[in-house]
LOTI-881311 format. One record per residue (C-alpha): residue in three letters; x, y, z; residue number from 1. Coordinates in steps of 0.02 Angstrom, whole numbers. Last residue first. Example, Ala and Ser with C-alpha at 12.3 -4.5 7.8 and 13.67 -1.06 7.14 Angstrom:
<recs>
   code       px       py       pz   pos
    ser      684      -53      357     2
    ala      615     -225      390     1
</recs>
This chain:
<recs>
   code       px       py       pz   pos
    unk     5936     5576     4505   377
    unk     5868     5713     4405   376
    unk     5661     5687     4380   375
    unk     5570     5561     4272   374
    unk     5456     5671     4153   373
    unk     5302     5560     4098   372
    unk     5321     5452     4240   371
    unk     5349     5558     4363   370
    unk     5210     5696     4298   369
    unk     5085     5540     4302   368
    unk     5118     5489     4451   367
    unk     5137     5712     4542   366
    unk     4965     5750     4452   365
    unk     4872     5573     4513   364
    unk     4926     5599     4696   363
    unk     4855     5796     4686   362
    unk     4660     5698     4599   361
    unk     4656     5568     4726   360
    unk     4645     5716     4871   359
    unk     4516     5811     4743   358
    unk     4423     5648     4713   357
    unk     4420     5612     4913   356
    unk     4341     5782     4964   355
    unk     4215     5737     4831   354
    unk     4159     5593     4936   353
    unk     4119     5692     5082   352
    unk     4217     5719     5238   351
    unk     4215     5797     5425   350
    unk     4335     5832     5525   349
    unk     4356     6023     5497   348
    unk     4538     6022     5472   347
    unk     4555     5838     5363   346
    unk     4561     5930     5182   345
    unk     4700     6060     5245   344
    unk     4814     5960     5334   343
    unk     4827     5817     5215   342
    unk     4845     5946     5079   341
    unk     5004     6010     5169   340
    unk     5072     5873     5216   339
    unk     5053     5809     5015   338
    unk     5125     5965     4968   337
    unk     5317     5929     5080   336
    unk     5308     5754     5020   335
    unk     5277     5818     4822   334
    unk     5418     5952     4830   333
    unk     5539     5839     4902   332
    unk     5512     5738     4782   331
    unk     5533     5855     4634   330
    unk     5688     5941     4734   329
    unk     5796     5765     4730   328
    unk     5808     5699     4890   327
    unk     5968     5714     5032   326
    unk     5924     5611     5160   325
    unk     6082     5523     5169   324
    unk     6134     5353     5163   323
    unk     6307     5286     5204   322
    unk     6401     5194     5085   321
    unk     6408     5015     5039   320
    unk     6252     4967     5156   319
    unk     6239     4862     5286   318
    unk     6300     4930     5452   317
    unk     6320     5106     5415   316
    unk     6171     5107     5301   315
    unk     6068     5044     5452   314
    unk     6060     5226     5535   313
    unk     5997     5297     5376   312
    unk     5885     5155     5357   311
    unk     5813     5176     5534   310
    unk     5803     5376     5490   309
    unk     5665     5334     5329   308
    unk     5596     5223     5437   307
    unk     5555     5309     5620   306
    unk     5506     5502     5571   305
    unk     5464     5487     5401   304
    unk     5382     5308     5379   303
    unk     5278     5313     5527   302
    unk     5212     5504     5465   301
    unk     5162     5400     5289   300
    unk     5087     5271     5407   299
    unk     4987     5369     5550   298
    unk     4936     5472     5409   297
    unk     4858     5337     5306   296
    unk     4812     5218     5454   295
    unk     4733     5361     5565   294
    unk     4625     5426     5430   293
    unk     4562     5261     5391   292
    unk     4556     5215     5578   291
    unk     4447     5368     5614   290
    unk     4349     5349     5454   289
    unk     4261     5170     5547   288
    unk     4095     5199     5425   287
    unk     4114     5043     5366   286
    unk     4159     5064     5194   285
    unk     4306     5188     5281   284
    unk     4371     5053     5392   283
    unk     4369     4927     5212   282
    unk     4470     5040     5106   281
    unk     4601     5085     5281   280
    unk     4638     4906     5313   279
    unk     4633     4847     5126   278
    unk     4774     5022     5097   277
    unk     4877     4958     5247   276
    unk     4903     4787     5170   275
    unk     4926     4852     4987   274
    unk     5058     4976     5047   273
    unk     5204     4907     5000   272
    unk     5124     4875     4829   271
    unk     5091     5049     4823   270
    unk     5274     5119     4872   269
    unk     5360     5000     4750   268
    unk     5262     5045     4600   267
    unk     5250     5224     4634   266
    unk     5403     5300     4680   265
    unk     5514     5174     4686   264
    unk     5463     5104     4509   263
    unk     5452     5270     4458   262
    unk     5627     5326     4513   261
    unk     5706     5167     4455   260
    unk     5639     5210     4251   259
    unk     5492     5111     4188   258
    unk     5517     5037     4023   257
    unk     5410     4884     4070   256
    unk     5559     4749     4026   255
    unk     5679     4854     4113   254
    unk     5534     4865     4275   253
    unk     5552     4707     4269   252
    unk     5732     4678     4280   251
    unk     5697     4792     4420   250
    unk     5564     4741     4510   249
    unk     5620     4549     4507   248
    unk     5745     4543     4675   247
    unk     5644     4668     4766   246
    unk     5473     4574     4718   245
    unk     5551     4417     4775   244
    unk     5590     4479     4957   243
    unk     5417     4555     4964   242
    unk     5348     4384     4927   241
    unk     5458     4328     5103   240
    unk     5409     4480     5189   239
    unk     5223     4466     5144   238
    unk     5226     4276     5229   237
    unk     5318     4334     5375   236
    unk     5189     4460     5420   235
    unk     5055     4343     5363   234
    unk     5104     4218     5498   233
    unk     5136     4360     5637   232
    unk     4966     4449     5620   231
    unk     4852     4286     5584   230
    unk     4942     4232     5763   229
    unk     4863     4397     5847   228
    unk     4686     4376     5772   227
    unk     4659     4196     5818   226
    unk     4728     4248     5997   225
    unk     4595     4411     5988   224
    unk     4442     4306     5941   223
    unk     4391     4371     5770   222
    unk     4266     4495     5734   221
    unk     4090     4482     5726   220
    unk     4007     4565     5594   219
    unk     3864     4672     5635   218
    unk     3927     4838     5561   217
    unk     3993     4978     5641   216
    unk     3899     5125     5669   215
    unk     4019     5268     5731   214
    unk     4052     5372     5873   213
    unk     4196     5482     5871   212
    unk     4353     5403     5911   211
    unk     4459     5450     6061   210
    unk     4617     5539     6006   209
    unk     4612     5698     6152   208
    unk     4578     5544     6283   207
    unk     4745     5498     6229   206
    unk     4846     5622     6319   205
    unk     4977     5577     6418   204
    unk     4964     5381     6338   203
    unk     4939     5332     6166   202
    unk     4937     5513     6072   201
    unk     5091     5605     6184   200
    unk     5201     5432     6217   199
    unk     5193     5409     6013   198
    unk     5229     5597     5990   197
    unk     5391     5569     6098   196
    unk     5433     5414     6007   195
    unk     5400     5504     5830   194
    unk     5504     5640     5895   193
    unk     5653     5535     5968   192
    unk     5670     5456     5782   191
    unk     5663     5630     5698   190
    unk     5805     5694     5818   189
    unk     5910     5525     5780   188
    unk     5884     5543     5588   187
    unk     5922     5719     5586   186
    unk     6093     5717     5680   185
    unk     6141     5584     5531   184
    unk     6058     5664     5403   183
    unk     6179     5821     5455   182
    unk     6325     5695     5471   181
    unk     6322     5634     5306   180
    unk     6254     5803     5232   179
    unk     6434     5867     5301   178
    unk     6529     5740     5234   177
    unk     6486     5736     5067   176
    unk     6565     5903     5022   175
    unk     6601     6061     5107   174
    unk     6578     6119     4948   173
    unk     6386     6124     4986   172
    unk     6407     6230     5115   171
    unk     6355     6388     5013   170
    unk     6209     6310     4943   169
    unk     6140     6159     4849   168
    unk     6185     6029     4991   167
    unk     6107     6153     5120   166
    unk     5923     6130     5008   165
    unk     5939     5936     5009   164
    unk     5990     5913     5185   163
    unk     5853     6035     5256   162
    unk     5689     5984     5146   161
    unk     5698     5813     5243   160
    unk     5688     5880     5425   159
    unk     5542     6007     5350   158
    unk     5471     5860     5284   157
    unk     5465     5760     5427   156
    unk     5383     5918     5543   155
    unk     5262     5912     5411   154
    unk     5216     5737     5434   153
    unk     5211     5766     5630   152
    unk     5097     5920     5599   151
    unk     4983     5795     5494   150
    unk     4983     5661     5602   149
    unk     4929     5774     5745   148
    unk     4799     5872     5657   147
    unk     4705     5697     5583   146
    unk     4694     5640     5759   145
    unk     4664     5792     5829   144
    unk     4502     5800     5692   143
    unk     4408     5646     5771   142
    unk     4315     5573     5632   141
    unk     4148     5615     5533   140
    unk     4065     5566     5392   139
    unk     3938     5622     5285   138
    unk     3823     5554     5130   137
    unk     3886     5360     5191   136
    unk     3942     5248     5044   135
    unk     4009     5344     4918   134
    unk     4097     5452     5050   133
    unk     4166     5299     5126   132
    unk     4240     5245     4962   131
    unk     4278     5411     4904   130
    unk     4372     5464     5089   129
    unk     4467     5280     5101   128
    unk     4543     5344     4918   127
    unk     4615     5517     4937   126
    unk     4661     5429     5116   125
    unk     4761     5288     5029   124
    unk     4822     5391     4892   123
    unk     4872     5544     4968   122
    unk     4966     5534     5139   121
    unk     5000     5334     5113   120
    unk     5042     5373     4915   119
    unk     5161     5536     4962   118
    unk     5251     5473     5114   117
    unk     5270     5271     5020   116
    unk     5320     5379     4867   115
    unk     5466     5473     4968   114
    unk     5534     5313     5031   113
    unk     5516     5224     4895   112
    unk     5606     5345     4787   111
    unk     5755     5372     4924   110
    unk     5773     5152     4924   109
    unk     5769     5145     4741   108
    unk     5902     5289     4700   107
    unk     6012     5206     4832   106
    unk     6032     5039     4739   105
    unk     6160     4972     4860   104
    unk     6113     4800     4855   103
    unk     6106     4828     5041   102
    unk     5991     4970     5036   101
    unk     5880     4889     4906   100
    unk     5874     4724     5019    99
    unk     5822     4855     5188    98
    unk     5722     4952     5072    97
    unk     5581     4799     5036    96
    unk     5606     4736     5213    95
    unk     5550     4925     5284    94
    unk     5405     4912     5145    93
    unk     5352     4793     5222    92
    unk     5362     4807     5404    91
    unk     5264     4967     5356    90
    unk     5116     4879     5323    89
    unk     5141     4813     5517    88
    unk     5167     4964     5599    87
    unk     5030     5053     5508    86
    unk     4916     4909     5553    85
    unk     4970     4937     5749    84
    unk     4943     5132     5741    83
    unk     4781     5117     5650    82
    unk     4733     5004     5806    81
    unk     4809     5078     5933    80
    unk     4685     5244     5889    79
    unk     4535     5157     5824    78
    unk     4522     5071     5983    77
    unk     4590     4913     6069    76
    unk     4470     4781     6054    75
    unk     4397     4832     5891    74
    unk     4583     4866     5828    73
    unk     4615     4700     5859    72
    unk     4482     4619     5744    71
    unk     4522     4758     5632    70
    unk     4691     4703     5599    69
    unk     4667     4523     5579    68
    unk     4554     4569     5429    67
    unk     4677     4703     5353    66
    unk     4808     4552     5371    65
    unk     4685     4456     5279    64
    unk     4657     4571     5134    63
    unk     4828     4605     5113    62
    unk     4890     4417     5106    61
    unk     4756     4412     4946    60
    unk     4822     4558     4891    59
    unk     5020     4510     4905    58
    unk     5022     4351     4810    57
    unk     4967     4465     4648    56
    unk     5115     4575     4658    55
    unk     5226     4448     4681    54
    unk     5152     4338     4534    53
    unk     5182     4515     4423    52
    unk     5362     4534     4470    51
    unk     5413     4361     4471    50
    unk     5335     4333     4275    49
    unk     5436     4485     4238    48
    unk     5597     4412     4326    47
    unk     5587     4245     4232    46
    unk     5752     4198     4287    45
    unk     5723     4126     4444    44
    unk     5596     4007     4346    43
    unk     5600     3826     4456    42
    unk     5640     3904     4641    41
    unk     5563     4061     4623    40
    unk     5407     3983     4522    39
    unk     5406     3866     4679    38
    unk     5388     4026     4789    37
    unk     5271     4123     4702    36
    unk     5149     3948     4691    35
    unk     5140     3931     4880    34
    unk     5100     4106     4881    33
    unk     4979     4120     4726    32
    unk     4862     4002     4849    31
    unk     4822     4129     4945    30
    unk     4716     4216     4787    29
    unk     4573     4114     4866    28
    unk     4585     4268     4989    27
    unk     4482     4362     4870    26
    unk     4350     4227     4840    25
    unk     4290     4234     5022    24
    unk     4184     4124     5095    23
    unk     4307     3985     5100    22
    unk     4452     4088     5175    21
    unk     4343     4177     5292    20
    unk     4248     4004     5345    19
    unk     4437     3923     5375    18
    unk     4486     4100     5483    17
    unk     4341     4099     5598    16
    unk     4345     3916     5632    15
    unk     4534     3927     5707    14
    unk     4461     3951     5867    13
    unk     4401     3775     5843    12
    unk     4489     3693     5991    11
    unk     4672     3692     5928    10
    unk     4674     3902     5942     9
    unk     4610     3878     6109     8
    unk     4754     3800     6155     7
    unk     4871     3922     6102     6
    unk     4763     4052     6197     5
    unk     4777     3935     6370     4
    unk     4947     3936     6355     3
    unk     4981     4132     6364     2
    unk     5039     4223     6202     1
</recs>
């Protein structure tokens, strides 16, 4: 950031941010942060207590990362926008796998990982198409937007589905070994897709993901410098509760009588999320369904092709034994429908309110069928 920004930022820029804070009872909730971390220091025991205080801090720090967002995003398009906030939710749920991939608690890192593809891809948009739908009779985004995620996502699954079905057939007494180096292979091919789809949508041909034109509301956004440091601060503050919520999730999730895979699944992979899912909520309220659409998929394809191999590549630096993306069939089931139901529902590029139910309604069916029946892992 140039001098003359910095500066600005000691000459009232800062205004912005101080009348959001007091105007806004949400991010009163900020002050759960300072508190998380002395409860830490004084309680680190009390892992249930943790668990829900982490939880908590993280909505308020949600809400104004979503605000810093969209005050970039309106300077540099729906398109780099929903790309940046994906980035940036994903940051934590990257930090929350990173300390369950060194603790070696594999079960936790594969369940967030599939839960964080199937609540972005369902969940968040199920959800950004009712609220916007509620509030606006039609809406409309740019459809290649919603294709190209989508066909990424699926490309994901397809690189995911491979490991697990080879490990059940005839090579499967080759042992260990060969899914090692399979999800190996995988990860790096998946990583130089997402780059090469990156390169396609933000620069050969991005005039194919221009937004459609919108009403936006008369809200001013924040100066870009004010915006940009907001972005770094809460960054670090959500990876520092994050941090705590790894340690406490599961003594807590003991306490809750939740099983690993649910926690991961679901638990984990929403509360990662809760800075994405603000961004996306309040795009769609406004009539902005281009960077809803683009934060869910953009995220949940984010996480398959760059995340989910980063940690495989990581595992042979920091973790006990080397990860694999081998999943359990039930999860691999639900990543490789939720592409598919992403596809369909966003083909025509336009959305109603109902649209959203039925989305809501397929993540609702694969929760509450984890939870009730945990699957084999």
């Amino acid at each position: 950031m140039k001098p003359a920004q910095l500066a600005a930022l000691g000459n009232g820029s800062l205004n912005p941010l101080l009348r959001d804070i007091r105007d806004t009872p949400l991010l009163w909730l900020l002050a759960l942060v300072p508190a998380l971390l002395v409860a830490k220091a004084l309680k680190p025991e009390a892992h249930a207590f943790l668990f829900l205080l982490s939880v908590a801090a993280i909505i308020p720090l949600a809400a104004l990362l979503s605000h810093a967002t969209e005050s970039v995003a309106s300077k540099t398009g729906d398109a780099v926008g929903g790309l940046l906030n994906a980035t940036l939710g994903n940051l934590t749920e990257l930090i929350i796998a990173l300390t369950a991939l060194h603790a070696g608690q594999y079960v936790l890192v594969k369940a967030s990982i599939a839960g964080a593809i199937v609540a972005n891809t369902l969940f968040m948009l199920g959800v950004s198409l009712l609220l916007g739908g509620l509030k606006h009779h039609v809406q409309e985004y740019n459809r290649n937007t919603a294709r190209f995620q989508a066909g990424l996502l699926f490309l994901a699954t397809i690189a995911l589905l491979i490991p697990s079905l080879e490990a059940e057939g005839d090579v499967a007494a080759a042992g260990s070994r060969f899914t090692q180096v399979l999800s190996l292979g995988l990860s790096i091919l998946l990583i130089v897709s997402y780059a090469l789809g990156m390169l396609f949508s933000l620069k050969t041909h991005r005039e194919l993901f221009d937004s459609q034109r919108h009403d936006h509301d008369d809200e001013a956004p924040w100066p870009v410098s004010l915006a940009l440091v907001t972005l770094a601060g809460v960054t670090v503050l959500i990876a520092l509760v994050s941090e705590i919520f790894v340690e406490s999730v599961q003594h807590a999730a003991e306490s809750f009588g939740m099983t690993p895979a649910f926690v991961g699944f679901v638990v984990v992979a929403l509360v990662g999320a809760a800075a994405e899912m603000a961004s996306a909520f309040s795009a769609a309220r406004k009539n902005r369904l281009d960077l809803s659409v683009g934060i869910a998929l953009g995220s949940a394809s984010q996480i398959a092709l760059f995340v989910a191999p980063v940690l495989v590549l990581l595992s042979y630096v920091i973790g006990p034994t080397p990860l694999t993306l081998q999943f359990w069939p039930g999860a691999i089931a639900m990543m490789l429908f939720a592409s598919l139901t992403a596809a369909l529902v966003t083909n025509n590029g336009r959305s109603t309110w109902f649209v959203g139910v039925l989305v809501l309604d397929v993540y609702l069916i694969f929760a509450l069928a984890l939870y009730l029946l945990p699957p084999p892992v």
